[in-house]
N, C-alpha and C positions, 0 to 999 in steps of 0.2 A: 553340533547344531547344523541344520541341512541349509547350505547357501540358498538364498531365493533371488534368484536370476529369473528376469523375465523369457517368453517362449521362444520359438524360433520367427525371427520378421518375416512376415506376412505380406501379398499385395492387397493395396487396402482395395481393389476394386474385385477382385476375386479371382484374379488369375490366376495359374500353375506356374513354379517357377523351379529347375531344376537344382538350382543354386542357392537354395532357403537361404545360407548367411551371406551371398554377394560377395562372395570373393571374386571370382570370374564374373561377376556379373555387368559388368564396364561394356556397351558396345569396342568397336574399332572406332579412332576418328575419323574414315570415311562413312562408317554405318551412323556418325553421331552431326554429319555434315548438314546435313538438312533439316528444315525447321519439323517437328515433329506434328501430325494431326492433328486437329482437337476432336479429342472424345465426345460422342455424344449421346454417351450411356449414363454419363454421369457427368453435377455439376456442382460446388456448391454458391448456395444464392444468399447475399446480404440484402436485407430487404429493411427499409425505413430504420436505418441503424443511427441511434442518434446520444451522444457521452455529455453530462453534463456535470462537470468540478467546481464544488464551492459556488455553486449560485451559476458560473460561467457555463455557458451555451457553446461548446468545442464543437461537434460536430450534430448535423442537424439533415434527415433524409437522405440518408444514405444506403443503394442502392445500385448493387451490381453484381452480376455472374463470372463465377471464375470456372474453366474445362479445363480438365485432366491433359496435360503435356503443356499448358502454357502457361509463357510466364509472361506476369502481369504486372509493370510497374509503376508506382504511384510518385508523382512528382506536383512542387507545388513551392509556396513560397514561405517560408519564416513561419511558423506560429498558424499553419495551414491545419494543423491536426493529423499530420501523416502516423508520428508514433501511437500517438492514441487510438486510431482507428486499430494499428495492427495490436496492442495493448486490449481493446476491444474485443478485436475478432479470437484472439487468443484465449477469451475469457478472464485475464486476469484483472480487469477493472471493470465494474457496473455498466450496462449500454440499455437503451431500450431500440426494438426493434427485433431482429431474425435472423440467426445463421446456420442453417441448413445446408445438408448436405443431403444430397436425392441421389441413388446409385439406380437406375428406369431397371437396369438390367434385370438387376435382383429382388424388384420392388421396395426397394430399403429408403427409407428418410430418416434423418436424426443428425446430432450436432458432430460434423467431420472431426476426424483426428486430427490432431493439429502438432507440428514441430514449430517452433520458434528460435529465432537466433536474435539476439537483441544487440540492438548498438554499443559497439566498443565495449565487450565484457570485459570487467575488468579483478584481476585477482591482486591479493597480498605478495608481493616482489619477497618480501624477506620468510617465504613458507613453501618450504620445497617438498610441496606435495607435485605428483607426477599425474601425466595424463591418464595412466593406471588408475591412482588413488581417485581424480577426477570421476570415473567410470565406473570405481567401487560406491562411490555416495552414492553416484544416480539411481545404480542398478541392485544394488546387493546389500539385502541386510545384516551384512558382517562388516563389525568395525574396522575401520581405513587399517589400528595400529598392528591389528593381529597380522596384518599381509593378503593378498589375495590369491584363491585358490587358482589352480588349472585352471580350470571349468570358468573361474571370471577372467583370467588371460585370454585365453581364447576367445571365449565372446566379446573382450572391448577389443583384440587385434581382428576379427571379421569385423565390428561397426565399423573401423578405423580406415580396413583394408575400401570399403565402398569410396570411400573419398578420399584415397593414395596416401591416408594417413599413416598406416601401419608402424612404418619405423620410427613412429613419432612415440610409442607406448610408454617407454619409461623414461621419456625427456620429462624433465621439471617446466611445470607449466610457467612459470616467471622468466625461462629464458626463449621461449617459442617467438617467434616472429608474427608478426599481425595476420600473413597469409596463412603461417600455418595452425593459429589458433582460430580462426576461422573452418579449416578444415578439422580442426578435433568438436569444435561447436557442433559443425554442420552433422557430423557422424553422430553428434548424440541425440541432434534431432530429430536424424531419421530414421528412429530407434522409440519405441514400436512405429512401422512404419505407417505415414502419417498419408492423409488425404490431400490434405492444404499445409506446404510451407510457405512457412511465413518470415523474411528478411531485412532488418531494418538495415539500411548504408552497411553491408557486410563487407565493400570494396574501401571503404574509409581508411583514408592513409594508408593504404597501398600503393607502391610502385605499376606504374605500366605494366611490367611484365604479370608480379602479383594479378592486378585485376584480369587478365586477358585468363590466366590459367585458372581464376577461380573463374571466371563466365565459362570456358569451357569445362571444365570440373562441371558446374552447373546444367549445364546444353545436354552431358552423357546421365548425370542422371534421372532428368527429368522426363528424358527421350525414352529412357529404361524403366524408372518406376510409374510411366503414367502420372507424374503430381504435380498438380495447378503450385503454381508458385505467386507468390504475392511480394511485393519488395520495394521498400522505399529506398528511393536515391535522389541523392543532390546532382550526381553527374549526368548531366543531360544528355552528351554524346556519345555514351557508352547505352545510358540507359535506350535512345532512339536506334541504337546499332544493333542491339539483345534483344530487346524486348519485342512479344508477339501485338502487346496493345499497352497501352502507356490511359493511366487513369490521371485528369488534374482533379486538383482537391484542393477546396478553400472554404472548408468549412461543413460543405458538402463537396459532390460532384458534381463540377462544372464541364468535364468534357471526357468524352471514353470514347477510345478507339484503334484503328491503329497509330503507330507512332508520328508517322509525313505528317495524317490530318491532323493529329490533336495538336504537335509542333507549329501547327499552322494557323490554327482558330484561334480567333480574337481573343477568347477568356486566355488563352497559353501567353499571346504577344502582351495583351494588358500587364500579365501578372510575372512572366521570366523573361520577355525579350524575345528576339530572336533566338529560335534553338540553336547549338553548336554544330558545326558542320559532322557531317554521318558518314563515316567510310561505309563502304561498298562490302565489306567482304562478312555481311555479316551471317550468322552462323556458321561460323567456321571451327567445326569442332576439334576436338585435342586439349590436353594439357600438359603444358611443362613441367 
């Protein structure tokens, strides 16, 4: 039976890439030091996006633009509707309203590609399937038991090599550490590669070091693929140090911008307090 492996990753805005699977395709962290442009060939736009569960009115007019290299994160308080919104944008639950994705260049609209990494995935500790095996479900319709080919070796060790996962291949997913099953996530999200990722708390229970190398991990390859990032976080001073615009959300959107101002306006002070103090050094690319 002929394996069916998806094609080679694409850029989704249409550029030329010498490196189809991304092995070498990682800047330097001086080429990934600085915040990266925003595009403005292409955007995708949520427009009067509104979720409504069991009678319950979650989110209501919601509304806003995400560019190509920035990331965008969404902070708010308890029961705000952060996951839902990204559960929304994702498609995977009911929303009324619009999400769009316009590429001017190519004259192209329609609904963006989309990766998602969801909060704290969580597997069966006592089922020692491997990050391989992981990569065979997603991708290859030949079962887990027969083993996997070359040809699917290789394609999950290039997803894996983009986010320095590589030697992570045939570790058992039940003994991986939180940073490093984040990077096996993030690798199969960005597989076919995607327009808008989408990040719920991916730093959650990490260590310091952990978070700093997944934001850098994060900084190369967003600078590299051109992709609007979207991502909710509880950490405020990680999130006001990274992030290009920080969205509050309560229900709807109360405040978008960059991070100082929205950290500063009343609906932020009402509803989290004073933000946490911002070191200086932010985008500072590399990973550990």
């Amino acid at each position: 039976m002929t394996e069916e492996l998806p094609g080679i990753p694409h850029d989704p805005h249409g550029h030329h890439h010498h490196d189809p699977l991304g092995l070498d395709a990682l800047p330097s962290p001086e080429s990934a030091a600085t915040a990266p442009e925003v595009c403005a060939a292409c955007c995708t736009r949520i427009e009067g996006l509104g979720v409504t569960i069991s009678g319950r009115r979650i989110l209501h007019d919601v509304d806003f633009e995400l560019h190509c290299g920035e990331l965008t994160v969404i902070v708010g308080p308890n029961g705000a509707g952060k996951t839902t919104l990204l559960r929304a944008v994702a498609g995977l639950i009911p929303y009324e309203g619009r999400v769009a994705f316009e590429d001017f260049g190519h004259g192209r609209t329609g609904r963006p590609t989309i990766g998602y990494v969801p909060q704290a995935p969580s597997f069966d500790r006592s089922t020692p399937a491997s990050v391989q095996d992981l990569f065979s479900a997603a991708f290859s319709a030949r079962p887990a038991f027969t083993g996997a080919s070359r040809r699917s070796k290789d394609f999950a060790a290039a997803c894996l090599a983009r986010t320095g996962a590589a030697h992570l291949l045939r570790r058992e997913i039940s003994r991986l550490s939180g940073g490093e099953l984040q990077r096996v996530m993030l690798a199969l999200a960005l597989e076919p590669a995607p327009n808008l990722l989408l990040l719920d708390e991916p730093v959650s229970g990490m260590d310091i070091r952990g978070r700093d190398a997944f934001y850098g991990l994060l900084e190369e390859l967003r600078c590299h693929l051109d992709l609007s990032v979207l991502m909710v976080s509880h950490d405020m001073a990680a999130a006001t140090e990274h992030a290009d615009r920080l969205i509050l959300l309560d229900g709807t959107v109360l405040a978008d911008g960059l991070p100082d101002e929205v950290a500063s306006s009343a609906a932020y002070l009402d509803r989290l307090g004073p933000a946490p103090h911002r070191h200086e050094h932010r985008h500072a690319g590399g990973v550990s």
